[in-house]
N, C-alpha and C positions, 0 to 999 in steps of 0.2 A: 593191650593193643587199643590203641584209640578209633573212632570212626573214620573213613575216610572222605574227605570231599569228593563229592559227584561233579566230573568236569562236561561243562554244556555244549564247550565246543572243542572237541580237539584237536592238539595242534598235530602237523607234521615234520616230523625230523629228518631235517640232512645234512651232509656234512659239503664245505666248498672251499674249494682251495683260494685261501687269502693269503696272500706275500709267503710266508714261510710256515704257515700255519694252515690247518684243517681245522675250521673253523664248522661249529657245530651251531646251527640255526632250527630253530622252531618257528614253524609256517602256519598262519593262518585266511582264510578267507580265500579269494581265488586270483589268480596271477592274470587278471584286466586291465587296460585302459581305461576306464571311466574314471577311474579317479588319482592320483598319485599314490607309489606306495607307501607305508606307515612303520615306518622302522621304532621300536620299542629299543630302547638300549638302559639293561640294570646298572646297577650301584658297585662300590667295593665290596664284595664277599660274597656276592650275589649269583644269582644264574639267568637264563632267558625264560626260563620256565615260569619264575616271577612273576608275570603277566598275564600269566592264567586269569586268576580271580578278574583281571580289569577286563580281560577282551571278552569271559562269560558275560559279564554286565553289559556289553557293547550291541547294540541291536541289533538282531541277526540280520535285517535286509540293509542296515550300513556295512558290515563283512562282506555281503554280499559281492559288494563292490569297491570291495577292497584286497590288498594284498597287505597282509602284515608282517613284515618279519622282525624274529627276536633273537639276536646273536649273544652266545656266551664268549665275551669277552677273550681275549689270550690269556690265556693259566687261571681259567673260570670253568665249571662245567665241565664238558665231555672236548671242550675245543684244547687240541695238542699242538706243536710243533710236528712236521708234516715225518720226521725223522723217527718220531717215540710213537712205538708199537701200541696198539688199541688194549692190549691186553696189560698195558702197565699205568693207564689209566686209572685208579688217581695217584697211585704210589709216585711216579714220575710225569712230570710236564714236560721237560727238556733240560738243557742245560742253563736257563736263566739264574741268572743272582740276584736280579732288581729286575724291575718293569721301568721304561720312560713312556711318561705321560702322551707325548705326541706318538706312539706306533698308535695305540686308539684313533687316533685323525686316521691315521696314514691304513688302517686296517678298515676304519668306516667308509673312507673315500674310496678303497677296493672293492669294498660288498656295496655297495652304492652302486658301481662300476659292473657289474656282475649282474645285478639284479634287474638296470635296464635293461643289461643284452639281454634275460631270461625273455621279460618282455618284449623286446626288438622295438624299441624306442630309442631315441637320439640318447648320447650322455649328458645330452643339456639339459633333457627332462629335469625340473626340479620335484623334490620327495618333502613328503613331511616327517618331522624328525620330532621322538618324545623321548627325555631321558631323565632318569632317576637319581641321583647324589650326585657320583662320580657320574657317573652316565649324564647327568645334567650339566656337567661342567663340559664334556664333550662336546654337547651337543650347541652349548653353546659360542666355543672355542670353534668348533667345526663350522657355525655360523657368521662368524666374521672372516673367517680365512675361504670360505666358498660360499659364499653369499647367495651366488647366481642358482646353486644348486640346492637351496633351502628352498621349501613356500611357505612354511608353516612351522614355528619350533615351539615346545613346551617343554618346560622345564619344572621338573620335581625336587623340589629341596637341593638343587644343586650348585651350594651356595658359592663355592670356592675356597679359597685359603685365606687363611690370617694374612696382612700386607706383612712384608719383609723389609728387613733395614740390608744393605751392602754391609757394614760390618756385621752381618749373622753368616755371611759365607766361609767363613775359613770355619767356625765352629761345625753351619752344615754339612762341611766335607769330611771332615774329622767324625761326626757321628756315621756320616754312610758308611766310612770304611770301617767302624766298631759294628756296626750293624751286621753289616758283609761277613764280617767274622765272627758271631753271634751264628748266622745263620749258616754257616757251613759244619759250628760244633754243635749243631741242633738243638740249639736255644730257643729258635725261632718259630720252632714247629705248631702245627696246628692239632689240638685236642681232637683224637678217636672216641668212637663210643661203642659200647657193648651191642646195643641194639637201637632199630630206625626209634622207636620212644623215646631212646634217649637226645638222639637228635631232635627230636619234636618237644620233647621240655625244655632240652636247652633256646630253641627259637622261639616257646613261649614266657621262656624265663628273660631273651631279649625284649621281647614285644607283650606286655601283658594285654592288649587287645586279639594277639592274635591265636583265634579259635583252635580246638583241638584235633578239628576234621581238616582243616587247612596247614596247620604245624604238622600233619601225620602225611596229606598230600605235598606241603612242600620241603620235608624231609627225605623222601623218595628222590627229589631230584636236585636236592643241595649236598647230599652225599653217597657214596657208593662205598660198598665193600674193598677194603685191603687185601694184602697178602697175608695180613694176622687173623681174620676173619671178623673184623671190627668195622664200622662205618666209621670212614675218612670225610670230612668236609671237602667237594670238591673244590679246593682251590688251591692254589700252589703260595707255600709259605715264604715265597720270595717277594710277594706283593708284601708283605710287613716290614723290608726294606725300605726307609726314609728315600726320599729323592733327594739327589745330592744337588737337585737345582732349589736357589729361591724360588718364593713366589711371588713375582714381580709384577704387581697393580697394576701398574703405568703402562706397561704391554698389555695386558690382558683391558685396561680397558679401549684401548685404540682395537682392539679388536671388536668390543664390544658396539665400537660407532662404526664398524660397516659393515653389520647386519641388518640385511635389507629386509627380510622374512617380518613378520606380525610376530609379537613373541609373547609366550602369557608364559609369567612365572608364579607358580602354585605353591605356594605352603601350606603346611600342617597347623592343627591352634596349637600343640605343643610347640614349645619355644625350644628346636634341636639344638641352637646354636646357644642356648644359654647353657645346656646340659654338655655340649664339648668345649667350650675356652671358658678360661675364667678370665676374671680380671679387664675384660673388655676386647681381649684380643682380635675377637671377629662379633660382632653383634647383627642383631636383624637388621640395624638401622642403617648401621654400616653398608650390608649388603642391598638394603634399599636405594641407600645414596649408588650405589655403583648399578645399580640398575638406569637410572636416568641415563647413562650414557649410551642406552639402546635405542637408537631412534625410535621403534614403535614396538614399545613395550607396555602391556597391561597387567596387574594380578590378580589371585585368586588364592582364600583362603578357604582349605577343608574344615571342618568342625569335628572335631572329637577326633582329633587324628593323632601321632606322632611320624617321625623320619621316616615308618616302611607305610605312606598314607596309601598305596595303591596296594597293603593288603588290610589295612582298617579300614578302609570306608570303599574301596572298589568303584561299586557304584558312582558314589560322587565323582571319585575319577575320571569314570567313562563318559561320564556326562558332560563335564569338562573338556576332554577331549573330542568328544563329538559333535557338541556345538563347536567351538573353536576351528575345530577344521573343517567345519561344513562351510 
């Protein structure tokens, strides 16, 4: 058994009804007006609980006067379809076969919705928004299609996709529907484990930066016990489903010119993107160039980081985070 990380500040857990789903949130800081609140949103595979390490780094009189919230994605975490009983939790998510990209918009723009009323502030209130991979592509997607409801956006390694050609779509199609059926003969499934260790080696055999008191703390909450008495990774094996949409540039950058928010996009000194495409298919450089289409956009590079930089360096993170939206 490894040590456990000591958490500085904890969060609170609730569950809220979003679109079709019970969506499981961890609450930090306190639900005021003095400042906007600060929605944290993780990556593909990830949880909300992720955020730990950054918001202990965050200085207790900035919480102070703040409301944070960290939502686990749909077929993330403890968050289900409002149908699938708490007790089938992680064996069953629902009936999903794929995820599409846009219910993430359509589920942030509800808890978005949700969490002014908790406040009793207008829906025009704008929020600041920080996201992580996937979570970064949202938050940036989210920031050109609601502009007026952004004030503030950062963005963690959330690079986007390889550009796509129109002839790769009849191939695209053809893989989703192999995949689809892959995943219903249980091809697709996600690796259990004997015990929470094994889950904390495996997340340090991911991440060789990441410590053994923190892989032992965020093993606890990236998976729970099955029906076989084995820890299941929470997350539902239908996200391993290809999207059967391209990924279309040309859209995604006309989005990117009417975000009106300040936007600071943040990398890691590992080069993630040299380690997933080869061949040049998506590069930093590239994703630099597609950055200039942000009207005000600034970056920021972590030191001694790789892809999960907000559990290797924390700190730098929240520091980042904290000037930027002060």
């Amino acid at each position: 058994m490894f040590g456990m990380y000591q958490v500085r500040h904890p969060s609170r857990s609730e569950f809220v009804a979003i679109r079709s789903h019970s969506y499981h949130v961890r609450l930090w800081g306190n639900p005021a007006r003095k400042q906007p609140p600060l929605f944290l949103l993780h990556g593909w595979m990830d949880v909300g609980a992720s955020w730990q390490f950054v918001v202990d780094a965050l200085p207790p009189e900035w919480l102070a006067d703040r409301w944070v919230i960290a939502p686990d994605w749909r077929g993330f975490g403890l968050s289900r379809e409002r149908h699938v009983r708490e007790g089938e939790v992680p064996a069953c998510y629902g009936m999903a076969d794929h995820y599409f990209f846009a219910d993430y918009l359509g589920d942030l723009d509800a808890l978005i919705d949700h969490c002014l009323q908790v406040l009793g502030v207008p829906e025009s209130t704008p929020v600041d928004l920080v996201g992580h991979s996937m979570g970064g592509n949202v938050v940036m997607t989210y920031g050109g299609v609601r502009p007026a409801r952004v004030r503030r956006l950062i963005n963690l390694e959330g690079f986007g996709m390889p550009a796509s050609r129109p002839a790769q779509a009849p191939g695209r199609y053809a893989r989703w529907l192999d995949e689809l059926k892959a995943l219903r003969q249980g091809e697709l499934g996600l690796k259990a484990y004997d015990s929470l260790d094994g889950v904390a080696r495996r997340l340090m055999k991911t991440n060789r930066r990441l410590g053994a008191d923190k892989a032992q703390w965020l093993a606890s909450h990236w998976a729970a016990h099955n029906a076989e008495g084995q820890w299941a990774v929470l997350g539902d094996a239908a996200h391993k489903v290809i999207s059967a949409q391209l990924y279309r540039l040309d859209e995604m950058q006309e989005v990117f010119r009417r975000i009106t928010a300040p936007v600071l996009a943040v990398e890691a000194s590992d080069d993630s993107l040299a380690q997933w495409y080869t061949q040049g298919e998506h590069t930093l450089a590239q994703y630099h160039e597609r950055l200039q289409a942000v009207p005000d956009c600034r970056t920021a590079v972590v030191d001694d980081a790789g892809h999960m930089l907000h559990h290797d360096q924390p700190a730098a993170v929240a520091r980042l985070i904290a000037d930027f939206l002060r």
